[in-house]
N, C-alpha and C positions, 0 to 999 in steps of 0.2 A: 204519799208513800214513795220511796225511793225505787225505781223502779230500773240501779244500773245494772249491767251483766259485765260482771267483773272477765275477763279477759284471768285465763287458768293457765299457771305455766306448765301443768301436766301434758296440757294440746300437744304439744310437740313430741312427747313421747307417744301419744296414743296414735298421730298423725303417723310417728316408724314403724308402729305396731302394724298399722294399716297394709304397712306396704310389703310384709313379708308373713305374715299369720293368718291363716283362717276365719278364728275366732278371734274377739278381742274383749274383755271382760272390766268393766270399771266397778269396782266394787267399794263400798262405805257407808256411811251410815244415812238413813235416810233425810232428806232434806239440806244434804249437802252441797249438792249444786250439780250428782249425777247422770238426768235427765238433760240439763242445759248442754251443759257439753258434749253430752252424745248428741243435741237434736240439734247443737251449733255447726258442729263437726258432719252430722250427718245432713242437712240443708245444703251444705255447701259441695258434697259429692254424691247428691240423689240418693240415703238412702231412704226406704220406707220404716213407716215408725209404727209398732205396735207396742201398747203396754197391757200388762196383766193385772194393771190397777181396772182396767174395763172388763168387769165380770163375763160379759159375754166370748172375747177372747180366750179368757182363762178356762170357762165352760169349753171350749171348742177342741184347746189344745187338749186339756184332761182326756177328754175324749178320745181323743183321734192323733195321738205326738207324732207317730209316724206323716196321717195325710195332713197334718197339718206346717210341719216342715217343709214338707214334698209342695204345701201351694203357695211358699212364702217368693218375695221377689228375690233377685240377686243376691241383693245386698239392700241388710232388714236391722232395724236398730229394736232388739229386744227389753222391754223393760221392764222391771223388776221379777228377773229371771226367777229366782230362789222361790216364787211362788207354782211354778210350775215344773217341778224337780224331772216328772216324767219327759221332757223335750230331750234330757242331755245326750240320752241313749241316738233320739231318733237326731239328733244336729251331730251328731261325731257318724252317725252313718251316714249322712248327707255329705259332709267334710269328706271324707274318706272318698265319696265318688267321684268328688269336683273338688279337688285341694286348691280353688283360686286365695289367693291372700286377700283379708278384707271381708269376706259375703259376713260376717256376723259381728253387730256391735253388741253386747248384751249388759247389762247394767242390773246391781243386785246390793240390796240392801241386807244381804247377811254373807259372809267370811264361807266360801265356797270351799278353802283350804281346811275350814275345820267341818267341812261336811265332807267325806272320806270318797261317798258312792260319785258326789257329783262332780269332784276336783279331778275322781282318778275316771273316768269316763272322756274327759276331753284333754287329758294329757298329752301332751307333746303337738296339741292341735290348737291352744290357748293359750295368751298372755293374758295374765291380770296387771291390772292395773290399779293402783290403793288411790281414792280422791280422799282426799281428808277436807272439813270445812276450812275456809277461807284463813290462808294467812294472815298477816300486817303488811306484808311486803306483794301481795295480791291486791289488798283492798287500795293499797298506795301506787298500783301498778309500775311495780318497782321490783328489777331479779336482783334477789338477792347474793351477799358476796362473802356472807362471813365465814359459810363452810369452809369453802376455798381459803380463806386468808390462813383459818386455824389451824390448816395441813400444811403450810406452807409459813411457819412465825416465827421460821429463823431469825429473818430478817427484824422481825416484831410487827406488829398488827396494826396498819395503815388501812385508816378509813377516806382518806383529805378531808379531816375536818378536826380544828384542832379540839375544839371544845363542840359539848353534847347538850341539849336541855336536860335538866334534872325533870322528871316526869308526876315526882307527888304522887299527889293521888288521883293525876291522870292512872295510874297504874290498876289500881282497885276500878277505875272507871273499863280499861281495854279486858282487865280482865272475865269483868261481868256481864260485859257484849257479846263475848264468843266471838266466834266465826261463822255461825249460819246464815249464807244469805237473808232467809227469810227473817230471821230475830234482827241481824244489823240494820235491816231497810226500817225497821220500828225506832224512833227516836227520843221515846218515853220508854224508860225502864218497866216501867207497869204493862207498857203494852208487849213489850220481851218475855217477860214472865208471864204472861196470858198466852203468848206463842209456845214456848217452853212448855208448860202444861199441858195444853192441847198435844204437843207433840209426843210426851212420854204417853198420854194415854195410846193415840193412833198407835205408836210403835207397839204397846202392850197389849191392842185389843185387837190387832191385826196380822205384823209381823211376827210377832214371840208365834201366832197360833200357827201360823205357814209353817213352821219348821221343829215346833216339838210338840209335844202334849204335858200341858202344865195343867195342874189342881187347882193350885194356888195360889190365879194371877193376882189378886192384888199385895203378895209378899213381895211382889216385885219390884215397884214405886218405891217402897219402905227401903228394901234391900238396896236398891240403888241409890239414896239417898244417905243410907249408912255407909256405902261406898264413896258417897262425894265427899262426908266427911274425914275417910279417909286416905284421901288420895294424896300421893308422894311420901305414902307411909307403905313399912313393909304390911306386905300380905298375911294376912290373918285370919283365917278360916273360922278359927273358933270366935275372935272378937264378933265377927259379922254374923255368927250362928246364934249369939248369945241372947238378942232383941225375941229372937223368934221360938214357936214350941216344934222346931222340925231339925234332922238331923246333919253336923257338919257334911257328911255326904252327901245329903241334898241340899244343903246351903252353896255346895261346890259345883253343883249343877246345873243349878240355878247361876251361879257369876260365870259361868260358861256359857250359858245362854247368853249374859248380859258381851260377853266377850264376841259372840259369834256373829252378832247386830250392831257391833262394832261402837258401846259404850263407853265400855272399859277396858286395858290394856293390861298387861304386866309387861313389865320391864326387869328383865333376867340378870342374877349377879353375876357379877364379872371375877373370873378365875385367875390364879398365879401361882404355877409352884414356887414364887419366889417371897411369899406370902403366907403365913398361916391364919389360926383362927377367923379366917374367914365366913363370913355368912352367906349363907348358900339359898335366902329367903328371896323371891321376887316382888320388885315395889308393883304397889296398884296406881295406876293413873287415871281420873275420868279422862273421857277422850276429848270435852270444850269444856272451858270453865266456864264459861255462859252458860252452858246446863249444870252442871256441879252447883253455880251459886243460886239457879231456881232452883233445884231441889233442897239447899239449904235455907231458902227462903231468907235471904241475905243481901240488903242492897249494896251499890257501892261505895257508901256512906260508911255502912255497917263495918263491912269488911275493912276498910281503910284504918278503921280503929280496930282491930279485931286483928295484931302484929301476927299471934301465932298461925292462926289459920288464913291471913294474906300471906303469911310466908308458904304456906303449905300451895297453896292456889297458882300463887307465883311461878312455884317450881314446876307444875303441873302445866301452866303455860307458856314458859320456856321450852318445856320440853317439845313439846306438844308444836310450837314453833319449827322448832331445832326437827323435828321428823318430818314436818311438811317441807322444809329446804333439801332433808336427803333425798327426798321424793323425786326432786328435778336431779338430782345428780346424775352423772353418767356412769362412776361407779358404786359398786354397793354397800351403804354403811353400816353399819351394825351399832345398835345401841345398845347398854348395859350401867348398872350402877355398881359401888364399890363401898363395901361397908365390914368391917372388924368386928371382931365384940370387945374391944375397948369403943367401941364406939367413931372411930375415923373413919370420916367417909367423905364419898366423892359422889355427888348426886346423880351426874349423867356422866358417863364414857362412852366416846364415840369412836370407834374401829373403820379403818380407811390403809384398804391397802397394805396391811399388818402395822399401820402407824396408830397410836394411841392419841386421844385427845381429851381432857379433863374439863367436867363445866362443875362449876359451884355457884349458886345462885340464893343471894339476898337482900331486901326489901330496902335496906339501910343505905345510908347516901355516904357512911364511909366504910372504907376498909381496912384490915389491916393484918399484917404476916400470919396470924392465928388462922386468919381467915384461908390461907394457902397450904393449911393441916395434911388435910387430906389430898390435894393435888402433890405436895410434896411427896407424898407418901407413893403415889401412883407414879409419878416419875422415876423414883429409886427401883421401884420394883420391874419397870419397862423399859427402864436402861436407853439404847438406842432409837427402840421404839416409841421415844413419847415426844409428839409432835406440838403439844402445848398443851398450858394450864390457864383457864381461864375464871375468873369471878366476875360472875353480873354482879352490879349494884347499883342503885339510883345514882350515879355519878357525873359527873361534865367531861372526864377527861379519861383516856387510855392510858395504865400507868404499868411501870416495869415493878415486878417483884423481883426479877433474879429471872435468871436464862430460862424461858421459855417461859416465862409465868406473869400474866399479865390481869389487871384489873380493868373491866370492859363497861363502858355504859347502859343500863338494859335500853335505852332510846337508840342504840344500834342498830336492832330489830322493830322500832317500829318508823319505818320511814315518812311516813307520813308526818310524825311530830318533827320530825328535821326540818320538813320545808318551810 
């Protein structure tokens, strides 16, 4: 088994974080490589490591959140927080007495921000921090540069390199990998999908119960499975309610939960009063397509013949890309999609700075003006503010549509295929 430790370009922010916060919180979904980091990061400046995955700790704190704060070291790498919700109280009064920057690493496999009591308890005493699993340009140890290029494409979008490999169905292969340490170090597809599995059950028969009270855990598998089908499609409460005998309210509940453990995303439309009939629906995205295409039970075979839902997959891993890169940025980006009821749309928009930027992404190795619909259309409406238009496709070459509109290789993004 592959036993590397991928080198996280997040370090470096959680390293700033260190040096002026209290608290520092890495949160995502589990098995993503949040323990590593913290216990990388912590080895190398002493801290102590406790996890709440050891029953006996979690016994202790339950107990006692106050004395159990009060007998921790300096500076203590907490892990997976969200199981012991009682601490929050007694670490902001701790903070509060000794405001040193740094004493708390904490690490948590469920979205603190959509838990109300525990996000606002450590406010203005806490950085989070999002780890998402592993990039292309992580596992290629390689920073990537194309955010940057797409805010700045006046000029037009220089990679130095004139020509790109076409990727085939290398593509349907990266996309069925994912990004979890653990699944990538497996180099039999079968043995990914036996990881995969094992995984949704752990997250279902341990995390879901940390944090709500569910009836009816095993609608949950199914329900997210019906979610991987539809991902990079708009949200649809009723489509996902229709499999099951329970109610769209609780079917809504239920993908909050799945949202909260950090499965599933939405991704919010994008507004213009310069715009009408717009759609006001937010798209669903699983959050790896390595788990999307086990719960589809789908090899990379499959998928690579299977045009519509490689293209659906596709855009789900671009995206899903494209947010692990905002991650490192130093300013904050904003993602949104754009769509009419004529049906024009723009898959992904990315917001920098009040500058616009358009992504369109598809499987096909050519392109053509049809295919610049929708970014045209995002351009006219953001006037000044649209920073570029971009189309992935399985291509060799970087190519001009007209001012600011460019056709991009999707092997841009995976660095590793360049070398």
């Amino acid at each position: 088994m592959n036993n590397t430790r991928y080198h996280r370009f997040t370090e470096h922010t959680l390293l700033e974080a260190l040096q002026d916060t209290p608290v520092v919180l890495i949160h995502g979904a589990r098995q993503c490589g949040k323990t590593t980091l913290a216990q990388a990061i912590g080895n190398e400046l002493g801290y102590h490591y406790i996890s709440f995955d050891d029953n006996n700790q979690l016994q202790a704190a339950k107990a006692d959140p106050i004395g159990f704060v009060e007998g921790l070291p300096e500076l203590t790498i907490l892990d997976e927080i969200q199981r012991t919700p009682e601490l929050f109280t007694a670490l902001k009064a701790s903070v509060d007495q000794h405001r040193k920057p740094g004493r708390f690493i904490l690490t948590g496999s469920a979205n603190v921000l959509l838990l109300p009591q525990l996000a606002d308890s450590l406010a203005g005493r806490m950085e989070i921090i999002h780890l998402r699993p592993l990039a292309q340009s992580e596992i290629a140890g390689q920073k990537p540069t194309f955010l940057q290029q797409l805010f700045s494409a006046d000029t037009g979008l220089n990679f130095n390199k004139n020509k790109y490999p076409r990727l085939g169905e290398a593509i349907a292969e990266l996309i069925g990998a994912g990004g979890y340490p653990a699944a990538i170090a497996r180099s039999k597809a079968k043995r990914r999908n036996a990881w995969y599995r094992d995984y949704i059950t752990t997250i279902i028969q341990r995390d879901v119960q940390d944090i709500a009270s569910i009836r009816n855990l095993d609608i949950l598998p199914k329900l997210l499975a019906l979610a991987a089908s539809q991902t990079a499609r708009l949200f649809n409460a009723a489509d996902l309610a229709a499999p099951f005998s329970i109610s769209r309210p609780t079917i809504r509940e239920y993908l909050a939960l799945l949202e909260k453990i950090f499965l599933i995303e939405q991704l919010q439309p994008w507004h213009s009063n310069r715009l009408s009939r717009l759609i006001k629906t937010p798209k669903m995205h699983l959050s790896d397509t390595g788990l999307a295409c086990s719960l589809l039970g789908i090899s990379s075979q499959s998928l690579w013949k299977d045009k519509t839902l490689l293209g659906q997959l596709l855009e789900t891993y671009i995206y899903q890309e494209l947010r692990k890169h905002a991650d490192w940025e130093d300013e904050d980006l904003k993602f949104y999609h754009f769509r009419n009821k004529d049906k024009v749309e723009v898959d992904i928009i990315i917001e920098k700075n009040r500058q616009l930027a358009g992504i369109e992404i598809k499987a096909a190795a050519t392109v053509t003006l049809q295919d610049f619909k929708g970014l045209t259309k995002l351009k006219e409406a953001s006037g000044e503010k649209f920073a570029a238009g971009v189309v992935f496709y399985d291509g060799e070459r970087i190519l001009s549509f007209g001012e600011k509109l460019f056709a991009v290789p999707i092997s841009v993004l995976t660095p590793a295929m360049l070398k």
